[in-house]
C-alpha positions, 0 to 999 in steps of 0.5 A: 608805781602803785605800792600797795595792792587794793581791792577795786585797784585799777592798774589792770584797766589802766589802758581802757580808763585812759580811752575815756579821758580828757583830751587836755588832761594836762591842763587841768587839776587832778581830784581823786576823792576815792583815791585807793592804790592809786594807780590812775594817779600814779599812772599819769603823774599829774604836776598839780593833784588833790588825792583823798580817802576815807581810810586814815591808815591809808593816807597816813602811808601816802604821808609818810612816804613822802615826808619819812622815807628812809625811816619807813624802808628802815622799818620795814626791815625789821618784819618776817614773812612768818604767820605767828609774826603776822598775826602777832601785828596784824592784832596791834589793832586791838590793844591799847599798844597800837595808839602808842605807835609812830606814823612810821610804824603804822605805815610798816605795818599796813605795807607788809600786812598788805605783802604778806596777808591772803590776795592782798586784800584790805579788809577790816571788821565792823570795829575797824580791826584788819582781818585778812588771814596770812597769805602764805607766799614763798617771797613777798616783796615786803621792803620794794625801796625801788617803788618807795623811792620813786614814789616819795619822788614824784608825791615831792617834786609835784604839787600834790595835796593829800587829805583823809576825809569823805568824797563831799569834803574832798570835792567842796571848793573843786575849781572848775579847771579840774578833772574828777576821777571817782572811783567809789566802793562798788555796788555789789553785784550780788548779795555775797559779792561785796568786797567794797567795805574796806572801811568801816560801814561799807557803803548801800544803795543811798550812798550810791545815789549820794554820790550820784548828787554829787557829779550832777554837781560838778556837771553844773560847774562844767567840771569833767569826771570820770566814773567807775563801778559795777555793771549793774541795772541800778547803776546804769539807771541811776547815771542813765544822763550820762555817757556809759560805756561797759569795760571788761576787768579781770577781777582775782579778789574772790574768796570762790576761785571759780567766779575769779576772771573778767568782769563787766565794769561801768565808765561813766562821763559827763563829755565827750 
């Protein structure tokens, strides 16, 4: 049910993630601080959830498609899968105009930049202007009112609290009946690898260990969590206390075809 494609998104690993969960999942409070695409949270539609993220344009489409439905699929309409079209909206970011504009049609516009623009990849500048070039498909499904529908759906008939902020914010007054499943900007596994930064900044080393403070945390409070990232010696030293398990993911964001494929991907989790 995810709606929109992210990098890092995790609808391919579903299966093997869903390995490693809780038994009594059911029970517990869902946080994800990382919350992207979506695809775990809208695999297991959990009835009580606290979803985040960084990225203010993402959380407004989560928004409004629960609360502006109608109009959102209306104004999807309105876009062409046409490149003097797409680059005419994806430069809103860049003029005055675009602080003019409706949540509605802010949450259009990512949706149909994220159809139509090259691999479906998220990406901004460091002015925080998207910057992906045109994709050039044949027939994107830019308005998918199946998806949008049953998404607004569940995010309405559920008790789920959606918030824009960083991860520390999101995990402050965690109840110890919750259940974490981070999933953080990768570390990079090379120099000219790193795909992560779909915000501005990116993310280092001393974001890593940060975060790395962070689940000691709620390992103190005896709150579960569940952890993603790159196979790398930093990372698997970094959470050496914990149990780490290697998965393989099929990777198909790289600017280089040839280093697209299956990948060594990290989970990590503080039970049994």
């Amino acid at each position: 049910m995810p709606f929109l494609k992210w990098v890092g998104g995790k609808r391919q690993l579903i299966f093997e993630i869903k390995k490693y969960l809780p038994k009594k999942l059911s029970n517990s409070i869902y946080y994800e601080p990382f919350v992207g695409g979506g695809a775990l949270f809208f695999h297991l539609q959990p009835k009580k959830a606290i979803i985040n993220d960084s990225n203010s344009e993402l959380i407004n489409v989560y928004k409004v498609i629960r609360d502006n439905i109608k109009e959102l699929i209306q104004d999807l309409k309105k876009h062409k899968n046409e490149v003097e079209y797409y680059y005419e909206i994806r430069a809103l970011d860049r003029c005055p105009l675009f602080t003019t504009l409706s949540d509605v049609e802010k949450a259009s516009r990512i949706i149909f930049l994220n159809k139509t623009c090259y691999n479906g990849l998220y990406r901004v500048n460091n002015l925080g202007e998207f910057n992906t070039p045109f994709g050039k498909y044949k027939n994107p499904n830019i308005v998918n009112e199946p998806v949008l529908k049953a998404v607004h759906k569940f995010l309405h008939a559920n008790d789920i609290e959606i918030i824009n902020g960083d991860y520390e914010s999101a995990l402050s007054s965690i109840p110890t009946n919750s259940f974490a499943y981070l999933d953080p900007p990768y570390h990079p596994v090379s120099d000219s690898s790193n795909f992560t930064g779909y915000v501005q900044g990116g993310w280092n080393e001393n974001d890593q260990i940060s975060l790395k403070k962070t689940c000691d945390l709620l390992n103190e409070k005896g709150i579960k969590f569940l952890l993603s990232n790159s196979a790398t010696d930093f990372i698997k030293n970094l959470y050496s206390s914990y149990q780490i398990c290697i998965v393989k993911a099929n990777r198909s964001i790289n600017s280089d075809g040839e280093k697209r494929g299956l990948i060594d991907e990290l989970l990590i989790r503080n039970y049994e």
